[in-house]
C-alpha positions in Angstrom: 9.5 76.2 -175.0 7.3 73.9 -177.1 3.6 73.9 -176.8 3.3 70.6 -175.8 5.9 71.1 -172.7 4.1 74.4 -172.1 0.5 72.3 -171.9 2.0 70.1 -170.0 3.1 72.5 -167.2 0.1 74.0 -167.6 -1.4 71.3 -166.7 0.1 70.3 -164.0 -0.1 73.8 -162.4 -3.7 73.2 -162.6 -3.7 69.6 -160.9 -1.4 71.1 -158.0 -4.2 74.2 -157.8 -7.3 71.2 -158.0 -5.0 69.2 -155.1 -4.7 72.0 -152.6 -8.0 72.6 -152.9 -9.0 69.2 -152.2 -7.1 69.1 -149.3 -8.4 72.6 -147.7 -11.7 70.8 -148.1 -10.8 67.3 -146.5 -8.9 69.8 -143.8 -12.5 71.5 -142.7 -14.0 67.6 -143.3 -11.5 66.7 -140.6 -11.8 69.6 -138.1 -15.8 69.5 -138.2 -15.5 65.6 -137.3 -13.2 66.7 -134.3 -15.8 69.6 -133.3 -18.6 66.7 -133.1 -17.3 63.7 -131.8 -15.8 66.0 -128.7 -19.2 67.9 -128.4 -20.9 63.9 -128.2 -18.7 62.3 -126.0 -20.3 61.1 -123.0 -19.4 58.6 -120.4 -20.7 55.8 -117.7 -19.4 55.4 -114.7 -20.4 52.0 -112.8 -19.5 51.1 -109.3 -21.0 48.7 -106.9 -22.1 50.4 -103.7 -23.6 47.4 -101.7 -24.2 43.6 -101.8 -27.7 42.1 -100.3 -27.0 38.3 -100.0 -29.4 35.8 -99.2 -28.6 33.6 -96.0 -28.0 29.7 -97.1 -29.6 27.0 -95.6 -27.1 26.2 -93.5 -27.2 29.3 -91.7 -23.7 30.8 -92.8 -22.9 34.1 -92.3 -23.9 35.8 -95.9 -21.7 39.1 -95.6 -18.6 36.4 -95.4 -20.3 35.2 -98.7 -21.2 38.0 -100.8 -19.5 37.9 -104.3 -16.6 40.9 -104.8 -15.9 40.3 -108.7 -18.6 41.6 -110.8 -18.8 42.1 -115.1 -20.1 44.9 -116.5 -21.9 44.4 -120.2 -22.6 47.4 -122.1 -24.6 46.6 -125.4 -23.6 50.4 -127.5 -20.5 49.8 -128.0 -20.4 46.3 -126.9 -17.7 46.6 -123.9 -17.1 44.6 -120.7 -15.4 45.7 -117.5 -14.6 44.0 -114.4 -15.0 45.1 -110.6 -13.5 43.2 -108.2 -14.2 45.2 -105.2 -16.5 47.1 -103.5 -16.3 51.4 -103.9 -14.8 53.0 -100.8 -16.0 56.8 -100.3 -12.7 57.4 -99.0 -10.9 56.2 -102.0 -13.4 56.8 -104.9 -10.9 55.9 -107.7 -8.9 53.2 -106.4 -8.0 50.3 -109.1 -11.1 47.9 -109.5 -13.7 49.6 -107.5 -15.2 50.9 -110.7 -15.9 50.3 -114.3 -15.8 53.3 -117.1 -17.3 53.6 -120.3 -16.7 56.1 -123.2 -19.0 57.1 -126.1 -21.9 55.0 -125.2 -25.0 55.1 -127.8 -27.3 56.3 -124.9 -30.3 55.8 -127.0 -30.1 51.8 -127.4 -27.5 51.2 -124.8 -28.1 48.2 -122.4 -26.4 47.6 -118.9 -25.9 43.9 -118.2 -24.3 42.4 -114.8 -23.0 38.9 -114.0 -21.2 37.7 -110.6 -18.5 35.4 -110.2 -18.0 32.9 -107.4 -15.2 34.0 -104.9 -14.4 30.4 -104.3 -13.9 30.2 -108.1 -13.7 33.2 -109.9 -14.2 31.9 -113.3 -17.7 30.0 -112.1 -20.5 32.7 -112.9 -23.4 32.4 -110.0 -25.6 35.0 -111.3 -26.9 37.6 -114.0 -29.1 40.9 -113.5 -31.8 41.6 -116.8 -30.8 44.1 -118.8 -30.9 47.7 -118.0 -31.6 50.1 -121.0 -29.6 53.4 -120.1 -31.7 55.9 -121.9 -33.5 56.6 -118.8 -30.2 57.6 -116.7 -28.8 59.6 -119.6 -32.3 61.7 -119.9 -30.5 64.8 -118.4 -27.5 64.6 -121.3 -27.9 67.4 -123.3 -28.9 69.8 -120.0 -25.0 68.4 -119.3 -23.8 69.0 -122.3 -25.1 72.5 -122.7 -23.0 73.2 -118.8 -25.0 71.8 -116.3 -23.5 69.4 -113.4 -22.9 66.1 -114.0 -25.1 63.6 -113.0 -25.2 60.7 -110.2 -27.6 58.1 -110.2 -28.3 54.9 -108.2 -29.9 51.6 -110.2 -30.5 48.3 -107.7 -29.8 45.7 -110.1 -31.1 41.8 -108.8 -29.0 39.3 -109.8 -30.9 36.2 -110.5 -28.5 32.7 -109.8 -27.5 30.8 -113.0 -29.3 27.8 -111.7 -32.7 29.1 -110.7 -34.1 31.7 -108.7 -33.9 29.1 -105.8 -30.0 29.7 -105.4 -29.5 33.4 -105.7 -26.4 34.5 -104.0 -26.9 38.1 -104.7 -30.5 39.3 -104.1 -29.6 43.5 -105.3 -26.4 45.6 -105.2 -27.0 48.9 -106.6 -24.9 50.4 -109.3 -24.0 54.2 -109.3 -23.6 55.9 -112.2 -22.2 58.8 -113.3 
């Protein structure tokens, strides 16, 4: 065997050696990502519990009226889910009753809702301010660390695209989870 060939193997045995070391390091890299974004994943649950409806001028009956489709904004990540009924305690999960969110950014996360028409569901009638969510996620890390999860109640007022004049939706309060 040359000396060249023999340097070259050389080498080579120590690239293989400098690439199996590098990839026991991006293997811990990879396993320490895991172990964090599984201890920080947290969640919102919204649901809409009950819908306050002015009566109209005309007198007509406002529980006939209140709005069923509502759009959830969430500012951290920016996300938007539809609920296009009420929740039902005797069917907590059933399709459309509720809106979930994963891996929110608790700390500048805002909770937005607008209400469509019934009539026309693509005709918005009315939006709620923003909510910030760092006060519903204060108990986080007590839930994190094994403690129960927790369920609170925001009422949200929905003010009418038009002016405060036509509200449709005076509060429906939001649970979260």
């Amino acid at each position: 065997m040359t000396d060249s060939t023999k340097s070259a193997r050389e080498s080579m045995e120590k690239s293989r050696i400098e690439v199996m070391e590098c990839e026991e390091e991006i293997k811990s890299i990879k396993t320490a990502l895991k172990a964090v974004s599984e201890s920080s994943r947290n969640g919102l649950e919204v649901s809409v519990h009950k819908v306050k409806v002015s009566q109209g001028e005309d007198g007509d009956d406002a529980e006939n009226s209140a709005p069923t489709t509502f759009k959830i904004n969430l500012s951290s990540p920016i996300e938007e889910r539809t609920i296009t009924q009420l929740y039902d305690p005797l069917n907590p999960t059933e399709e459309g009753s509720f809106a979930k969110f994963e891996s929110i950014e608790t700390s500048n996360a805002l909770l937005t809702v607008e209400v469509y028409s019934n009539d026309e569901p693509s005709r918005k009638v009315g939006v709620s301010a923003p909510h910030d969510l760092m006060p519903l996620c204060q108990d986080l890390e007590l839930w994190k660390k094994g403690g129960e999860k927790k369920s609170s109640t925001l009422e949200v007022a929905i003010v009418a695209e038009k002016g405060i004049d036509d509200v449709p939706a005076e509060k429906e309060p939001a649970e979260t989870d």
